[in-house]
C-alpha positions in Angstrom: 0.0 0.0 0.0 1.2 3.8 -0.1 1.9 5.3 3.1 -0.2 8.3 3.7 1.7 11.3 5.4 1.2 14.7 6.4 1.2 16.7 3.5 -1.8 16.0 2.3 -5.5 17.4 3.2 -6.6 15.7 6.2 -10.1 15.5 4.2 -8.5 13.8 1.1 -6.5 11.4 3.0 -9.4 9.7 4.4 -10.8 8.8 1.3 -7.3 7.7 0.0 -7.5 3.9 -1.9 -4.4 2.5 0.3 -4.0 -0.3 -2.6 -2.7 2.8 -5.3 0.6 3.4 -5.6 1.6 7.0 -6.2 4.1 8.2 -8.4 4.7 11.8 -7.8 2.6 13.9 -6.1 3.4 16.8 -8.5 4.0 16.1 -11.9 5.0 18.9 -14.3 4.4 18.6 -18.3 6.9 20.3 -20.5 10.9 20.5 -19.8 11.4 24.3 -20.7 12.7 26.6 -18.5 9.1 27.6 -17.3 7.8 24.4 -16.1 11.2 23.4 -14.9 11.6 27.0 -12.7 8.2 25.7 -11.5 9.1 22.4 -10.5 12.7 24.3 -8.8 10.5 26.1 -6.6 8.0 24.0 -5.4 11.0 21.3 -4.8 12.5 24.4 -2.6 9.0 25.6 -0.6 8.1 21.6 0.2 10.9 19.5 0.2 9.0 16.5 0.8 6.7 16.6 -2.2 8.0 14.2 -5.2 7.9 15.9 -8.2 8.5 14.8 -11.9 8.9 16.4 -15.1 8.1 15.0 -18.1 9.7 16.2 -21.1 9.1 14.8 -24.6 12.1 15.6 -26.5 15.3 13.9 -25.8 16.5 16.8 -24.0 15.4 19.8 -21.7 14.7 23.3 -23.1 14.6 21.6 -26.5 12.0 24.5 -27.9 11.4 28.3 -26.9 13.6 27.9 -24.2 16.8 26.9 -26.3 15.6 28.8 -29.6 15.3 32.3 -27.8 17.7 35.5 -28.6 19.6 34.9 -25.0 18.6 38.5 -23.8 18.3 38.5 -20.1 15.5 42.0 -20.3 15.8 44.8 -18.0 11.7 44.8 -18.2 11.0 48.5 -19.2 8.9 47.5 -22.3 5.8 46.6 -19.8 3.3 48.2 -18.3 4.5 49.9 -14.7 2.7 47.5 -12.2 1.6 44.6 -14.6 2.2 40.9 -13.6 4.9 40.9 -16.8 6.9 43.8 -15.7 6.6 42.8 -12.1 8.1 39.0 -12.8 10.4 40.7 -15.4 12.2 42.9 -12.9 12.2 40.2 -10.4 13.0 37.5 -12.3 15.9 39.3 -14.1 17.2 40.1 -10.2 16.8 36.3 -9.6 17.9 35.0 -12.3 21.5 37.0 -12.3 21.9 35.6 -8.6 21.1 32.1 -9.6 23.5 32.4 -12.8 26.6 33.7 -10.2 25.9 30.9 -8.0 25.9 28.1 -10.3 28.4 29.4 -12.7 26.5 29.6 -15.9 28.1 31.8 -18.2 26.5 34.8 -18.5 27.2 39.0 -18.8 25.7 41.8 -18.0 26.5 43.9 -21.2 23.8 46.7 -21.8 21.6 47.6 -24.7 20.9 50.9 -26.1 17.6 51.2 -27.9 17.7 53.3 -30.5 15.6 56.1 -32.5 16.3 56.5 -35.7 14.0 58.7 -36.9 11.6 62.0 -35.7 8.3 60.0 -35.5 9.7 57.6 -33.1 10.8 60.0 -30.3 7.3 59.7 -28.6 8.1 55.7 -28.1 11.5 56.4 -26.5 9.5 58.9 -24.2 7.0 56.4 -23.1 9.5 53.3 -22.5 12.0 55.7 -20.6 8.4 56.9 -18.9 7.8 53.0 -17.9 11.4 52.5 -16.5 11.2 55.1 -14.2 7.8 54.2 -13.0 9.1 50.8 -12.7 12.3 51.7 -10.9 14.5 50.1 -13.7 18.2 50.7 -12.6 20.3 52.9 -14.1 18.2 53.8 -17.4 19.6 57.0 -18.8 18.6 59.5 -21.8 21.1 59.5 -25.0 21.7 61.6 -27.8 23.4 60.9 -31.2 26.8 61.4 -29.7 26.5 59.2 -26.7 24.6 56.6 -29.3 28.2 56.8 -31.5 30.4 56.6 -27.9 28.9 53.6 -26.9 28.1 51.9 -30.2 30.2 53.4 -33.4 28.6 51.6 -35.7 24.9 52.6 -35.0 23.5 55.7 -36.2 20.6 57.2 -34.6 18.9 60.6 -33.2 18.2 59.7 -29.7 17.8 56.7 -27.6 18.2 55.0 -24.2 20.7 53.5 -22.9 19.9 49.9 -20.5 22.4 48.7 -18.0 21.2 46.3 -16.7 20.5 44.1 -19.7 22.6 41.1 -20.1 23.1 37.9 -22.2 23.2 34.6 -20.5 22.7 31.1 -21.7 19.2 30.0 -20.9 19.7 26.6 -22.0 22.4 26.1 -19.6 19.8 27.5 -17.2 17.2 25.0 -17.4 19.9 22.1 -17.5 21.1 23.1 -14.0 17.1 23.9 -12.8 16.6 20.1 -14.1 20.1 18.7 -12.0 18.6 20.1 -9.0 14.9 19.0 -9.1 16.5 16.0 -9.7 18.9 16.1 -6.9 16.6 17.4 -4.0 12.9 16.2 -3.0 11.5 12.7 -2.1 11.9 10.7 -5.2 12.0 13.7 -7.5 12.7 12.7 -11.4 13.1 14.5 -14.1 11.9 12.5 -17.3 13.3 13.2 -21.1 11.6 11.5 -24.0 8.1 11.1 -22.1 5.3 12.6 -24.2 2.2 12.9 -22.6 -0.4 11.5 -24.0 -3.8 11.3 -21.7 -5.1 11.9 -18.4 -7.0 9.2 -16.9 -8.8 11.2 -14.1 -9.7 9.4 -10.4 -11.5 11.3 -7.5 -7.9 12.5 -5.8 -5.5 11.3 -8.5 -4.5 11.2 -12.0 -2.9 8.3 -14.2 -0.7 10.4 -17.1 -0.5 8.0 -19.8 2.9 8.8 -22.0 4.5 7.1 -24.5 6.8 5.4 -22.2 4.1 4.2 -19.7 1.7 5.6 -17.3 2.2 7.6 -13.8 -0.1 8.2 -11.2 0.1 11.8 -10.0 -1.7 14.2 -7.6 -1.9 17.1 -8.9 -0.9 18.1 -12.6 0.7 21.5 -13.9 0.7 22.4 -17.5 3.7 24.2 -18.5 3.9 22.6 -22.1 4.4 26.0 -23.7 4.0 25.9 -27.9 1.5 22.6 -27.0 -0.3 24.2 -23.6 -3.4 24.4 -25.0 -3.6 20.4 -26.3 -2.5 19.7 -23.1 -4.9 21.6 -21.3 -7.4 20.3 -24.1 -6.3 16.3 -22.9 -7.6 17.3 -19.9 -10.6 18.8 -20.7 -10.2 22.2 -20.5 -11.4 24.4 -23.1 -8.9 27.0 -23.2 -10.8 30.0 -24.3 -7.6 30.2 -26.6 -5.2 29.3 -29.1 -1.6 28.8 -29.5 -0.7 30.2 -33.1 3.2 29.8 -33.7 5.2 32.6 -35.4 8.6 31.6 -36.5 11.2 34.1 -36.0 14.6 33.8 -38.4 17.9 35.1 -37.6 20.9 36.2 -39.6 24.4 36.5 -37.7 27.4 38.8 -38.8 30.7 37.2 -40.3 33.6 37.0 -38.3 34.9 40.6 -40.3 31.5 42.2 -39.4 30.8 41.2 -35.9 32.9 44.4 -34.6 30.1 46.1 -35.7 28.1 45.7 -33.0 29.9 45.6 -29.5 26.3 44.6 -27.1 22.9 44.7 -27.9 21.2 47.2 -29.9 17.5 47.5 -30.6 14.8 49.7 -32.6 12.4 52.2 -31.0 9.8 49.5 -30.4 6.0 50.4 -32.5 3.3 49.9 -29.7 0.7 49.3 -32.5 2.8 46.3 -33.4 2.7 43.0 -31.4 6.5 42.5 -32.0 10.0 44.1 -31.0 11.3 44.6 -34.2 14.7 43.5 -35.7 17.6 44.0 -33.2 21.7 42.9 -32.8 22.3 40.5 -29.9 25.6 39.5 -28.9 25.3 35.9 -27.7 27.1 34.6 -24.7 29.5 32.3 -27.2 30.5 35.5 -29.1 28.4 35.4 -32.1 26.4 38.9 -33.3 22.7 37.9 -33.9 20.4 40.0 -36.0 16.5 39.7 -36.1 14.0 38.4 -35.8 11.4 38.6 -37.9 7.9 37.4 -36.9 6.3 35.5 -39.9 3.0 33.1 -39.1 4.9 29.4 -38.9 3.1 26.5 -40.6 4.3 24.1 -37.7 4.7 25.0 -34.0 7.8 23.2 -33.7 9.3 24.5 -37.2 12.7 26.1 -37.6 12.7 25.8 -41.0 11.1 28.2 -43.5 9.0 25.6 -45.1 8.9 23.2 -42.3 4.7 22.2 -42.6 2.0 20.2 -40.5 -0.7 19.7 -41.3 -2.3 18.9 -38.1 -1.2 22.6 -36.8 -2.0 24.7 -39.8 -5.2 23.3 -39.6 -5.5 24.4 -36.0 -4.4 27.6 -36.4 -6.4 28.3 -39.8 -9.2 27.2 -38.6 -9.9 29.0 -36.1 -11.4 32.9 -36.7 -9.3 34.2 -33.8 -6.1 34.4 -36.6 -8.1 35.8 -39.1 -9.3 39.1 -37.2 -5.2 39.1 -36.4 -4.3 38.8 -40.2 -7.0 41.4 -41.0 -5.9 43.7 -38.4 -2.2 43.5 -39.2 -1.9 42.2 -42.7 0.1 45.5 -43.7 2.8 44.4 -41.2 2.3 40.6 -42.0 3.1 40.4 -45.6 6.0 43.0 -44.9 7.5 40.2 -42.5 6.6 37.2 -45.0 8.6 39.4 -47.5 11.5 39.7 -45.7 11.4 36.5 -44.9 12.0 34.9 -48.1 14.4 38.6 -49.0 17.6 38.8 -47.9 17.7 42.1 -49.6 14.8 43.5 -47.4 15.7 41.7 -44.4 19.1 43.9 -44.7 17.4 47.1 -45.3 15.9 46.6 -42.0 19.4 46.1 -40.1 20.7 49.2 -41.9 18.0 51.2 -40.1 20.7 50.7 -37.4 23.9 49.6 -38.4 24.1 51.8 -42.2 27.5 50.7 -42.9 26.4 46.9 -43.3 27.0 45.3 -46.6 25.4 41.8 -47.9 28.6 39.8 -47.2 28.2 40.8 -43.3 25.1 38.7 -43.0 24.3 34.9 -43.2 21.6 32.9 -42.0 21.2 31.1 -38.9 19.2 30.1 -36.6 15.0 30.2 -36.0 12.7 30.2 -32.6 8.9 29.8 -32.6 7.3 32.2 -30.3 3.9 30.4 -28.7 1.3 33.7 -29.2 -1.4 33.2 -27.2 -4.8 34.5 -29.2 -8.1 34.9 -27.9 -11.4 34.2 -30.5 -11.6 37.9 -31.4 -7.5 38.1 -32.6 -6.4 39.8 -29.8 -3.0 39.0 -28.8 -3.4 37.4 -24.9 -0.3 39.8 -23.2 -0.2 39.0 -20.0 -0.3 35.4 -18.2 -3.0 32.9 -18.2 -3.4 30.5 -15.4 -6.4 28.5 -15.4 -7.1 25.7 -12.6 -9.3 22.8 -13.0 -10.3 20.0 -10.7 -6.4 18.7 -9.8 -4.7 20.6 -12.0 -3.1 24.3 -13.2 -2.5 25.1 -16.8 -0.3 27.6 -17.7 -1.6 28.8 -21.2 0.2 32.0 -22.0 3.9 32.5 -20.2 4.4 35.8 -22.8 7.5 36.6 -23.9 10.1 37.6 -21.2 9.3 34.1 -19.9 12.6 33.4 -19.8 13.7 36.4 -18.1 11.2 36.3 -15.5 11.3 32.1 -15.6 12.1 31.8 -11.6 9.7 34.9 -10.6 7.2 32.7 -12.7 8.2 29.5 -11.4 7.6 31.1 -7.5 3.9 32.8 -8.6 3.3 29.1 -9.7 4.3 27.7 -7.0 2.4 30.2 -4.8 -0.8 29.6 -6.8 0.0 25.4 -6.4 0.8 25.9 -2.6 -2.9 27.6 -2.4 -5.1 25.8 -5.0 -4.0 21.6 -4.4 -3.3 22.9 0.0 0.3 21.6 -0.5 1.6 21.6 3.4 5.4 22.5 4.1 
């Protein structure tokens, strides 16, 4: 039989079948750095709980996580007060402590952002507005001089300059937030190559049926990012959303051009537009990153231009949600598609910043899919989504600075877990 403990609501452990044998009283779906932040803190505020992950690639942070631009964000772009800006700032704060104490290569470099012409002063205003409000350290004005100081190759009329930005490899991250689930806790595992499948519910207990076999769990939490919605669908949930999955390509500088571009710079970013805008990222293995764009992706988990499924372009086209986003920003759409398949274009757009680049400093590289969250009437879902049902918490929108903000995320998770299944300490 399974040996009923503490932890538990006294209520629940009456009615407990002593013949079931549980598995984990936590288990996590989706091995990115969201869910595995998640499973980090709950292993830290209840030591005693067993969690497991279950991942279904053959390797953590296989998807958003390991396909991001490596930006750790200062978190001025948000609304002063908003769950995003709040998780960004304390996340970032978090996140620089955790990379220091575990060793995982990271900098803190700055950014400037940059204006490059008149009708974009208004958006420097308002984001240097927002930092303020948000007590962002450090943020200061800059003019065309102080742009050329800091950055000679950039040209631009005004702009801000970021310290506390930084680069920092998140895969890295989320290996070491896996180690240490795996390390601490009561039997805590963390599972690669396990996709789930099903839920077969009980009255105080699940059975997740994977590829690999079947494990009976407590409580269930959702953090299956470009799938969360199927998930959450598995279980029953109507999400009251989609994911739609927009592929964003990169280009990197040659080895001659990547003086260029000594940290990170980025565009004056268009609030009417759902998207940052083409920047220059130096990663944390000394490469110069440009992009990206943000073109609709046939395939959630497609990194290549004319990677196709069927299965998701079907869920993403039919559903009317994408159309009223297409109608809305088709203008800016087809611009992107363009520039997609246009080398010439996609240039263009980088000289915006950097005028002196030619088309020898560029060459393709890498792709991310970003999971966008859209609601039935093509509104872009900004800030989190959390819903609970019966035993279980799906995480349906983590928005962009996830990773940032992954451990802030990970302990509002936890919080909402510790409240919602009565997890005791």
């Amino acid at each position: 039989g399974y040996c009923m403990d503490r932890r538990l609501d006294p209520a629940i452990q009456g009615f407990w079948m002593t013949n079931e044998r549980m598995d984990f009283d936590v288990v996590v779906v989706g091995g990115g750095i969201v869910g595995l932040a998640s499973a980090y803190k709950i292993t830290l505020s209840h030591p005693d709980i067993r969690v497991g992950v279950l991942e279904k690639e053959d390797k953590l942070a296989a998807h958003q996580t390991g396909h991001n631009s490596g930006v750790i964000h200062s978190g001025l772009y948000y609304a002063p007060g908003s769950t995003k800006a709040q998780t960004c700032i304390q996340g970032r704060k978090e996140l620089v402590a955790f990379a220091k104490k575990h060793q995982i290569p990271h900098e803190i470099c700055g950014k400037i952002i940059v204006a490059t012409r008149e009708s974009e002063l208004g958006d420097i205003e308002r984001i240097y507005n927002n930092a303020v409000q948000s007590n962002i350290e450090g943020v200061e004005k800059i003019g065309p001089d102080e742009i050329k100081e800091i950055e000679p190759s950039c040209q631009g009329i005004a702009g801000l300059q970021v310290p506390c930005t930084g680069i920092i490899d998140f895969t890295k991250v989320a290996e070491k937030l896996g180690e240490l689930v795996a390390e601490k806790g009561n039997g805590n595992q963390v599972l690669t190559s396990h996709e789930v499948r099903g839920f077969d519910k009980h009255d105080f207990y699940t059975k997740v049926v994977t590829n690999r076999g079947v494990f009976a769990a407590r409580y269930i939490i959702n953090c299956a990012g470009l799938q969360c919605d199927r998930v959450a669908r598995l279980d029953s949930v109507s999400p009251g959303m989609r994911i739609v999955p927009f592929r964003g390509d990169y280009y990197e500088l040659t080895e001659k051009a990547k003086e260029k571009v000594k940290a990170l710079i980025y565009p004056a970013p268009d609030p009417a537009l759902p998207f940052l805008g083409v920047h220059f990222t130096r990663t944390i293995d000394g490469l110069v990153e440009c992009g990206p764009n943000a073109v609709f992706s046939f395939k959630r988990e497609g990194y290549g231009k004319t990677d196709f499924s069927w299965p998701d372009t079907w869920d993403s086209l039919s559903y009317p949600g994408l159309w009223r986003l297409f109608l809305r920003y088709w203008r800016y759409g087809l611009g992107e598609y363009v520039r997609a398949f246009s080398r010439k274009l996609f240039l263009r757009q980088l000289q915006r910043l950097v005028p002196s680049l030619q088309d020898e400093d560029i060459k393709p590289c890498k792709a991310g899919v970003r999971a966008q969250a859209l609601d039935r009437n093509g509104r872009l879902i900004d800030d989190f989504r959390i819903e609970r049902h019966r035993n279980s918490l799906h995480v349906l929108n983590a928005p962009s600075p996830a990773a940032t903000a992954s451990l802030a995320i990970g302990g509002h998770i936890n919080q909402i877990a510790t409240e919602y299944f009565r997890l005791k300490d």
